[in-house]
C-alpha positions as CSV (number, residue, x, y, z in Angstrom):
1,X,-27.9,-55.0,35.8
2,X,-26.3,-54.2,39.0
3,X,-22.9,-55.2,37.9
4,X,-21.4,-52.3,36.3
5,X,-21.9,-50.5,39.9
6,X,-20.9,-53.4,42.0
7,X,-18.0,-53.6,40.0
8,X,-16.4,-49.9,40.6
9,X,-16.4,-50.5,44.6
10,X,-13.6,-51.0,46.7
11,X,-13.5,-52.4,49.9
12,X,-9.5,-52.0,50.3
13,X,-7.1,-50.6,48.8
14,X,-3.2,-52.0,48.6
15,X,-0.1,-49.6,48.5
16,X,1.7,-51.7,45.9
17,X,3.4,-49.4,42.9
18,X,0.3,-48.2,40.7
19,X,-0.7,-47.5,44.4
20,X,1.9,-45.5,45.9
21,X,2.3,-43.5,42.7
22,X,-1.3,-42.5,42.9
23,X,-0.8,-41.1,46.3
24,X,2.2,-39.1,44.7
25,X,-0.1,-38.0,42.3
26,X,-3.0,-37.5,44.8
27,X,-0.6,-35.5,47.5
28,X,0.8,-33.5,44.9
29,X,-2.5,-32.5,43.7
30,X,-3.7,-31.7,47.5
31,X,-0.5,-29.1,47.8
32,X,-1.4,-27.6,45.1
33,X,-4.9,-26.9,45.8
34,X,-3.9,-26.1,49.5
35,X,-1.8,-23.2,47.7
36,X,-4.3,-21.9,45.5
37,X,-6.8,-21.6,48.1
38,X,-4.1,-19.4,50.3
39,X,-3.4,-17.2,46.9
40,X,-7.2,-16.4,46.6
41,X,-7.0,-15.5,49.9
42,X,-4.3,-13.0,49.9
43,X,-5.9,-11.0,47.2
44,X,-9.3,-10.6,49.6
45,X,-9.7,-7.1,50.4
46,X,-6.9,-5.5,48.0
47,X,-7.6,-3.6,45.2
48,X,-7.1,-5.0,42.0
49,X,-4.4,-3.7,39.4
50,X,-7.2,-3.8,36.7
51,X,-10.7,-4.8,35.8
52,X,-8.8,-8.2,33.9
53,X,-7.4,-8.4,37.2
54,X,-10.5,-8.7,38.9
55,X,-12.2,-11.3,36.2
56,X,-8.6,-13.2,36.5
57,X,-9.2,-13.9,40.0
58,X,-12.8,-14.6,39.8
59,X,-12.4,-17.3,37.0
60,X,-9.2,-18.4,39.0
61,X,-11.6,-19.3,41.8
62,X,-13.0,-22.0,39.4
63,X,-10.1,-24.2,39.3
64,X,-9.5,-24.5,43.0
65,X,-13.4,-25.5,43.7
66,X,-13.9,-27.9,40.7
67,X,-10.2,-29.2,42.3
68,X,-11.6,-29.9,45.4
69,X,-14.9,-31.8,44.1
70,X,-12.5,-33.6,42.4
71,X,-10.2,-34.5,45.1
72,X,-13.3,-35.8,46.8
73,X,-14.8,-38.3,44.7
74,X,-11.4,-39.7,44.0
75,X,-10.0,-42.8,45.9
76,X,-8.7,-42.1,49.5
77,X,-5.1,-43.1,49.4
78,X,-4.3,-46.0,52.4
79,X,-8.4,-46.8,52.5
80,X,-8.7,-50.0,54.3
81,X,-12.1,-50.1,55.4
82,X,-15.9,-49.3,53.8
83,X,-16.8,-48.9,50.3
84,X,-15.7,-46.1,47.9
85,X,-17.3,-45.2,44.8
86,X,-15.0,-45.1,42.5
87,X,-16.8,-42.9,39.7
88,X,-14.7,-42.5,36.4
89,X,-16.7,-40.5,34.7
90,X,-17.8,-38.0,37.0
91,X,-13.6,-37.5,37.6
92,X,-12.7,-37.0,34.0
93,X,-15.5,-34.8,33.7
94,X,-14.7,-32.7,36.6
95,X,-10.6,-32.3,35.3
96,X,-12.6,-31.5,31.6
97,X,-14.0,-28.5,33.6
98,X,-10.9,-27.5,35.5
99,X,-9.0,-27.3,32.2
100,X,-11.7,-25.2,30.4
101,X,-11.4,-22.5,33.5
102,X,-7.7,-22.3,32.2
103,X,-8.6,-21.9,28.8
104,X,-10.9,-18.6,29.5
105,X,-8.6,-17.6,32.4
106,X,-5.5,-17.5,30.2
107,X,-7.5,-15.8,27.0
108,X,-8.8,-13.0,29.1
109,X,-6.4,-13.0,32.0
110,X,-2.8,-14.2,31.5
111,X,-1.9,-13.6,28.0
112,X,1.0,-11.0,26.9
113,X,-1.6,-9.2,25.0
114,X,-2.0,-5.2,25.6
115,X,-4.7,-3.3,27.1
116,X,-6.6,-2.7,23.8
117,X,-6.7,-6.8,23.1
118,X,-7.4,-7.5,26.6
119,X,-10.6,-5.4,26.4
120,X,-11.3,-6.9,22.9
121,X,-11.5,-10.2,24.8
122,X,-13.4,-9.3,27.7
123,X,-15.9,-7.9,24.8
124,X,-16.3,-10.8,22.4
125,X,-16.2,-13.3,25.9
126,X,-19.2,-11.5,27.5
127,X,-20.8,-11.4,24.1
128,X,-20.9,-14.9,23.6
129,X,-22.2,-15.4,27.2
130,X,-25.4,-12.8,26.4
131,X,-26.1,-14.3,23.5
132,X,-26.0,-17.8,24.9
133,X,-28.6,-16.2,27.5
134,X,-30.6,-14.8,24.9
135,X,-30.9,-18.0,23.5
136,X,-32.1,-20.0,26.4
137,X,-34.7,-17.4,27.3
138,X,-36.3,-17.4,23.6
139,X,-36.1,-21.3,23.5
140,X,-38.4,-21.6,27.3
141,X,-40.4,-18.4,26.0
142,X,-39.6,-16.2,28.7
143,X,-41.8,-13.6,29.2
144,X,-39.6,-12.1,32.0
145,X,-38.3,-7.9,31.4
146,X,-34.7,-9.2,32.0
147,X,-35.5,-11.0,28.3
148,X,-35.3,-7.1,26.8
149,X,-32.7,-6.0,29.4
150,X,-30.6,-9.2,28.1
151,X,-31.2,-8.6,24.4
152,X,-29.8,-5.3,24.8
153,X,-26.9,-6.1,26.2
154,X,-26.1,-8.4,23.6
155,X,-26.7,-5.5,21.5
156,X,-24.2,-3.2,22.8
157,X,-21.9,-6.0,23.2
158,X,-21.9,-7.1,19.4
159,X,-21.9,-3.2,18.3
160,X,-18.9,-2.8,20.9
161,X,-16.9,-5.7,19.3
162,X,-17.7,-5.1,15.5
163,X,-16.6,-1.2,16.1
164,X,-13.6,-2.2,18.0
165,X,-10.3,-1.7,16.6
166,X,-8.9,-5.1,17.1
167,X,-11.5,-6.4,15.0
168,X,-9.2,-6.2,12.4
169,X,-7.2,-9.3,13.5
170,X,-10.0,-11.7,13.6
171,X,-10.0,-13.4,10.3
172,X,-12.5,-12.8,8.0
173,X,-14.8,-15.6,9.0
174,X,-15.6,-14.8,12.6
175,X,-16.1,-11.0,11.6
176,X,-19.0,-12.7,9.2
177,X,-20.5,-14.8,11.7
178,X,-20.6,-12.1,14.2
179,X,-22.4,-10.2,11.6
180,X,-25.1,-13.0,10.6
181,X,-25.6,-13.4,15.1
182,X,-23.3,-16.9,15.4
183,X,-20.9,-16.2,18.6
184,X,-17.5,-17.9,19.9
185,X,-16.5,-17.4,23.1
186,X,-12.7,-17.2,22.1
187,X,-11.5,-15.3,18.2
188,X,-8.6,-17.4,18.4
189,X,-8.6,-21.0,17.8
190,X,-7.2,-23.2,20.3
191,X,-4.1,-23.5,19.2
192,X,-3.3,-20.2,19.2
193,X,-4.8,-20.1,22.4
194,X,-2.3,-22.7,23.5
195,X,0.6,-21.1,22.1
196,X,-0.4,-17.8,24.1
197,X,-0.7,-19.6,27.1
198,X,2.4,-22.0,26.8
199,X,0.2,-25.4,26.9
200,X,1.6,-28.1,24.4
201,X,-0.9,-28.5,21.8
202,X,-0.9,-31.9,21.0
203,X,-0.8,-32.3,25.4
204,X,-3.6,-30.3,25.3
205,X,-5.2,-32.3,22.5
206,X,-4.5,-35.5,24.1
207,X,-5.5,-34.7,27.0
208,X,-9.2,-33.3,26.4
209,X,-9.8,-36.4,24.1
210,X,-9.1,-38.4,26.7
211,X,-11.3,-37.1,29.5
212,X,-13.9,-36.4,27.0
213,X,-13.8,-40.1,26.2
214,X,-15.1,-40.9,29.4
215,X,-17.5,-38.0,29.8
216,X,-19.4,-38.3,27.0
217,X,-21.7,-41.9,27.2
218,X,-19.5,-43.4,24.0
219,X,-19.7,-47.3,23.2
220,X,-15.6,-47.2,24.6
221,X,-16.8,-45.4,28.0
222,X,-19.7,-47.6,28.4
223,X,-17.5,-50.8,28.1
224,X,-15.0,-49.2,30.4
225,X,-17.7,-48.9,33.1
226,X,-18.5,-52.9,32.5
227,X,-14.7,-53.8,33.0
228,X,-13.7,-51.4,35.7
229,X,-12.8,-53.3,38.6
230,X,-12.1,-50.9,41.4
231,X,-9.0,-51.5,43.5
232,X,-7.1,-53.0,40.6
233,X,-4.0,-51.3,39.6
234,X,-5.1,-50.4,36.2
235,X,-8.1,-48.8,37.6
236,X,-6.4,-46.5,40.3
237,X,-3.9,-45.7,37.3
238,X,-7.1,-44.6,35.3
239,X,-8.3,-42.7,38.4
240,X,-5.1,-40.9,39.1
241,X,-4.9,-39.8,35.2
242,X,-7.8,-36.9,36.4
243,X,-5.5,-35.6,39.1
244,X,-2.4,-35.8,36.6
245,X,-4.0,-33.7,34.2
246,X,-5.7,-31.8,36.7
247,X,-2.4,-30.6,38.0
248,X,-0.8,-29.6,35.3
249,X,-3.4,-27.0,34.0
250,X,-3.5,-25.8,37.9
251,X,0.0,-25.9,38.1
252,X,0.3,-22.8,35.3
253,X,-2.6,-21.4,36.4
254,X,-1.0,-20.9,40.2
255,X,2.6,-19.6,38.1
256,X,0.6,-17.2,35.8
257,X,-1.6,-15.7,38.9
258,X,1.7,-15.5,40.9
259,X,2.7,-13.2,37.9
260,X,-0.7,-11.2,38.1
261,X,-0.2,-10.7,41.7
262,X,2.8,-10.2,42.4
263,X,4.4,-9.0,45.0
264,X,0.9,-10.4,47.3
265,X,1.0,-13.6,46.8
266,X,1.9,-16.2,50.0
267,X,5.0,-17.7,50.0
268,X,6.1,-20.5,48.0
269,X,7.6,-23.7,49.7
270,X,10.5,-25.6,47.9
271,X,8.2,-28.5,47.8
272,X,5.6,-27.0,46.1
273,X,7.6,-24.9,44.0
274,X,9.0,-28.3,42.4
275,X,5.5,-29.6,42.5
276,X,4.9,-26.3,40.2
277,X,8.0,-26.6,38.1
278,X,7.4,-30.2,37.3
279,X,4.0,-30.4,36.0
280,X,3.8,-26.9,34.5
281,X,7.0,-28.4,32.5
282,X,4.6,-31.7,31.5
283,X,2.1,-29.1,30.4
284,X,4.5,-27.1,28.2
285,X,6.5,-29.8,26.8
286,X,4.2,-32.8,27.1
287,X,5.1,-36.3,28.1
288,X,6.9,-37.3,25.3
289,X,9.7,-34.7,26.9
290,X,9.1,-35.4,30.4
């Protein structure tokens, strides 16, 4: 029964190719992190532009810490000593995370949309979120006064969004279902959402099946876990694919807060501006252009 485990630790790890493109992948990563942390740093103590602003660089904060969990529980590039855990799924569900952080920071944060649309979001965002609460208080039975304070909230929320003028561009289907009490977190599909944003959709599509693949206990992912042989070089390939995908969802997260931000943002170096350029080009094209 032990097997499985056994089988996904390393006791050394070679720098052969598959090897010394993980580091790339794993340094490239690192710089990136290294520079988001600095540009939620700058903004500490200065006023934000707007109240999207301020949700922008709250979610923003997201990526950077599910970033560095996932730097940790990834191989150590040049290892040559001890065991390392070499945990698959845990990875791929970390970069799943990271890349739904993008997905609510670009819908409420770094779209093109106007003032009026951006407050639409925020509305029909936080509704979904009060309603979600409201749920999981009625399912335990809470018999806490926040349950009353929460369900009126939701109430405001959902008169707020029905009563708001952008309603009119949701399609006729969501208006319903806000109607009947069924919430989404997002009124545009995720394609849309993609376009909006400049993510690829089949990249995007490809991508979340992929990770998802490994997060979710599947017959594929549990025979993955029974052939995974740590310290191969298909299996550091299959580690460094979180990083990869990782680091191009961070990488236009880091160009679209630069935007927000701008002129207080710390300044770029040349490496990690190509660091930026080229995956935030993987992200927008996808790798059948890259």
């Amino acid at each position: 029964m032990l097997q499985p485990l056994l089988a996904a630790l390393v006791v050394c790890i070679d720098m052969s190719e598959p090897f010394e493109r993980y580091l790339d992948n794993y340094n490239d990563f690192s710089s990136l992190l290294a520079y988001g942390e600095t540009l939620v740093s700058e903004q500490v103590g200065k006023e934000p532009k707007s109240k999207f602003d301020v949700y922008g660089e709250r979610i923003f904060v997201k990526l950077p810490c599910h970033g560095i969990t996932l730097r940790e529980i990834s191989p150590s590039p040049g290892t040559r000593s001890g065991n390392e855990l070499w945990d698959i799924s845990s990875s791929y569900a970390i970069a799943r995370a990271l890349i739904e952080s993008f997905d609510a920071l670009s819908y409420i944060s770094l779209g093109s949309a106007d003032e009026q649309e951006r407050e639409f979001r925020l509305l029909f965002w936080k509704l979904h979120a009060e309603a979600r609460r409201l749920d999981m208080l009625s399912k335990i039975g809470s018999t806490n006064p926040e349950y009353e304070e929460v369900r009126l909230e939701m109430e405001r929320l959902r008169n707020q969004v029905l009563g708001h003028k952008c309603i009119t561009n949701c399609k006729s289907n969501i208006v319903f279902n806000i109607q009947k009490g069924k919430y989404q977190p997002y009124h545009l599909t995720q394609k849309e959402r993609n376009i909006a944003s400049g993510i690829n959709h089949e990249f995007h599509n490809a991508v979340t099946m992929h990770l998802s693949s490994h997060v979710h206990t599947h017959p594929f992912s549990v025979q993955q876990i029974v052939e995974f042989k740590a310290g191969s070089p298909e299996c550091i390939g299959l580690m460094g694919i979180a990083l990869q995908y990782s680091s191009a969802f961070l990488s236009v997260a880091i160009i679209g807060m630069r935007n927000l931000f701008l002129p207080q943002v710390p300044e770029l170096s040349e490496k990690t501006k190509c660091i930026l350029e080229q995956w935030a080009f993987i992200a927008k094209k996808g790798v059948k252009h890259y």
